[in-house]
N, C-alpha and C positions, 0 to 999 in steps of 0.2 A: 675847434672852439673849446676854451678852458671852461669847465664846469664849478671853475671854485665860489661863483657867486648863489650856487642854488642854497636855497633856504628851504628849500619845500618837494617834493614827491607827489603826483599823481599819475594813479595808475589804472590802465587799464586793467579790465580780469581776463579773460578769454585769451589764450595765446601769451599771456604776460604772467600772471601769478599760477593757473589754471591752464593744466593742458585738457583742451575742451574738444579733444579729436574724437574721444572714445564716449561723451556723452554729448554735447550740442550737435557735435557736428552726425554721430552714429543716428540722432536723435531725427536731424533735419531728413538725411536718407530714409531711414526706416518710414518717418510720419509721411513722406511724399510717397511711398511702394503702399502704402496701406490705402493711401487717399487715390491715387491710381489703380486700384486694386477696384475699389470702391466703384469709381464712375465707369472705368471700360468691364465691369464682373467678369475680370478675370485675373489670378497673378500677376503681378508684376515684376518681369527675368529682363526685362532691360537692363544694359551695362551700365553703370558707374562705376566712377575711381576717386574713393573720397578722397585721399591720397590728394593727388592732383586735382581733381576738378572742381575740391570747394575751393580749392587757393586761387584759381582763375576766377571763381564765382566773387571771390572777397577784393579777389587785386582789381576788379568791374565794376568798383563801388558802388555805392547804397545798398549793398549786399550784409551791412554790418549785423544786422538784427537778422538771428540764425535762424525763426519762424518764419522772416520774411525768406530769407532763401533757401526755406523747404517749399515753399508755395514757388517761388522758381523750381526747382528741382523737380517738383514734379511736373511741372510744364515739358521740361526737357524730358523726365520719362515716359510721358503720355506721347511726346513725339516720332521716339525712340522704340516705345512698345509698337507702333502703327508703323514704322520703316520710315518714318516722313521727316525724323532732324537732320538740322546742317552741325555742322560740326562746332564744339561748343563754343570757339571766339567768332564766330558768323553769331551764334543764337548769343550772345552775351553782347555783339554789337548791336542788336535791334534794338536793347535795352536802352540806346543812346546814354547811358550813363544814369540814370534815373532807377537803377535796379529792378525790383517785382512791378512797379508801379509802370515803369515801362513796358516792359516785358507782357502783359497783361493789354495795353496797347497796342502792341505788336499782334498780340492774338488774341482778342477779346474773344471769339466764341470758346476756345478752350479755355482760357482766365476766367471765364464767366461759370463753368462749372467746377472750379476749385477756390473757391471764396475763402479768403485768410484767416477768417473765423472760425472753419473748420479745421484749418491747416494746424493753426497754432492748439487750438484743444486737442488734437492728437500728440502735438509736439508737448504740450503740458503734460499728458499722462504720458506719455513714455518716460519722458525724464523725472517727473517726480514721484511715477509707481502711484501706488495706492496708500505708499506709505506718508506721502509727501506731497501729492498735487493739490490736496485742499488749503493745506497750510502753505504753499507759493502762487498757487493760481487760483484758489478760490471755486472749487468744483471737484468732485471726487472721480477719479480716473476715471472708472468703470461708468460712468454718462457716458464718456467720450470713445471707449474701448473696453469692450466688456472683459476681455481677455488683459488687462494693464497689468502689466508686473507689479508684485508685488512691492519691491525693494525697485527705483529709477534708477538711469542711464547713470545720473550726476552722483551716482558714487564711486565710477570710474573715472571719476577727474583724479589729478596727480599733482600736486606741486612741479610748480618751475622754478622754483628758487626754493634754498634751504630756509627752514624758518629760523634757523639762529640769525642768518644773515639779512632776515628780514627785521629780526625785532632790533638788530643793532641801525638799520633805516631808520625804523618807528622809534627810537630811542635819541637816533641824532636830530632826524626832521620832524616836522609835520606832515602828515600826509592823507590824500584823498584818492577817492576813486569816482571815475569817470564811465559811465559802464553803462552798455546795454540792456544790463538785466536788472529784473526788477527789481523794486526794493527787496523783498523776500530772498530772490535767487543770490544779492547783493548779499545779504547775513550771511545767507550758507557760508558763500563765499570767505567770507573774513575769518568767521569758525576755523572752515577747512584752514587758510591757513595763521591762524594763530594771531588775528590782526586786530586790534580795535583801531576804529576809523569811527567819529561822530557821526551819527545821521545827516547831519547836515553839511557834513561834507562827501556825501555821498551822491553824484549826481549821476541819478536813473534814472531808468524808463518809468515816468510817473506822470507822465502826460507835459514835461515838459522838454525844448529842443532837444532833438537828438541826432548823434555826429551822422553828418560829417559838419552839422552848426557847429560852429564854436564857442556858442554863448556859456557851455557848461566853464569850458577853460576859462573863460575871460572872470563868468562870477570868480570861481576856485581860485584864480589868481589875486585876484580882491580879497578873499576872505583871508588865504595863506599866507601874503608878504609884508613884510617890511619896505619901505622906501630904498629902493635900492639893489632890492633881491632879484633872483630868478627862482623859478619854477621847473623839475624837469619834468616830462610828460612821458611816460615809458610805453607802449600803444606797439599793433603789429599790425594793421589793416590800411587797406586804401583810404579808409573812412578817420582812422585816427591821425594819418599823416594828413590830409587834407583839414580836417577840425583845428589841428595844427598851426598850418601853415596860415589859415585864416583868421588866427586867433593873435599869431603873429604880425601878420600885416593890419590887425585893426590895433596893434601896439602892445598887444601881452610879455612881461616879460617872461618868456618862455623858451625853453630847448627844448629839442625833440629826439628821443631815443626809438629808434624801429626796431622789435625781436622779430626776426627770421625763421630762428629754426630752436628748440632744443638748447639752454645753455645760455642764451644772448641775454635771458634776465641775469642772471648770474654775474655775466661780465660787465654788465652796465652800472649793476648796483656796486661791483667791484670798484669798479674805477672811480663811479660817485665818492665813494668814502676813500681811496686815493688822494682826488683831487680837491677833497674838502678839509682833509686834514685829518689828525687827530680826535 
């Protein structure tokens, strides 16, 4: 499919602008080992492979929101620390597809002592340290973790794409972001890389739908085109292809670019400004 009608860029962060291995994802592990630590009082030396097993947890969808699948994760290491899990696409079918909220169904008496409320305020101060959690979540590390690093996880995020090559995007399109994180985490984000993006075309976690709905694309597409245009959607989760696809079939004019691995922002953004011309 030719790309020379896009008029417009939205982008996911996490996996797309943002390698979020070494902070959301280090983030979601660590706050499930601490929250395990907590309810069984003892360590927590059960295996993980973030490596692989968030990418099975993300390809299981409704796994997109990385608090929500630390509250899985530790479900899996509380079953793991006691010898009692199945292997992790068995415990990831229980979930019938519905992510933590299944999963939690599946085992209400363990889901019932790791409440998401706690999950995620560990998961706040790990990543935003002492130095940054009040100003992204609204509470000072140290409530949630008396020991909160100083300096957060989210200062080992990395670029995925060059920024020259991004402002030459932000300079030919328009563009927005579609994104699980919050407004707050959403700034960082654009700082880190060199972006201005309006607020308002910023659709976050702010109490309204969240992927795998499509409603964010469908407004974004409203707001972004001309008669005529498309939109590309650049996205790496079960949850972004699927927002997608549904944003598609309710008539968005939209294409879908999926990043893989390392690089795949690069080449996508490459061949946009290829196929769009000078």
């Amino acid at each position: 499919m030719s790309w020379s009608g896009v008029q417009a860029v939205i982008f996911d962060v996490d996996g797309v602008l943002l390698d979020a291995r070494a902070s959301y994802h280090a983030v979601a592990e660590e706050a499930a080992r601490r929250a395990v630590a907590e309810v069984l009082g003892e360590p927590c030396t059960a295996p993980f492979d973030p490596e692989g097993e968030v990418a099975q947890f993300k390809g299981a969808g409704r796994f997109n929101d990385d608090w929500e699948m630390a509250r899985g994760i530790a479900l899996l290491l509380h079953l793991r620390q006691r010898g009692a899990a199945p292997e992790l696409r068995r415990f990831l079918q229980a979930a019938q597809g519905d992510g933590v909220l299944g999963l939690a169904r599946a085992l209400p008496i363990i889901a019932a002592q790791y409440p998401q409320d706690r999950i995620s305020r560990l998961c706040g101060a790990l990543y935003g340290g002492r130095s940054h959690c009040r100003e992204l979540f609204g509470f000072e590390a140290q409530e949630a973790l008396p020991d909160a690093p100083e300096r957060g996880l989210w200062e080992r995020e990395r670029l995925l794409a060059d920024p020259a090559l991004l402002k030459r995007i932000a300079d030919r399109f328009p563009i927005a972001l579609y994104t699980g994180r919050n407004p707050g985490e959403a700034a960082l984000a654009l700082v880190r890389c060199e972006l201005h993006v309006p607020r308002r075309l910023c659709w976050v976690s702010d109490g309204r739908p969240r992927k795998p709905d499509p409603e964010g694309l469908l407004w974004l597409c409203g707001q972004l085109l001309r008669p005529g245009g498309q939109a590309l959607f650049v996205g790496d989760t079960a949850d972004d292809r699927a927002a997608a696809e549904a944003a598609q079939a309710r008539g968005a004019p939209l294409v879908y670019a999926h990043v893989v691995e390392p690089g795949d922002t690069t080449r996508i953004l490459s061949r946009l400004l290829d196929e769009t011309g000078p």
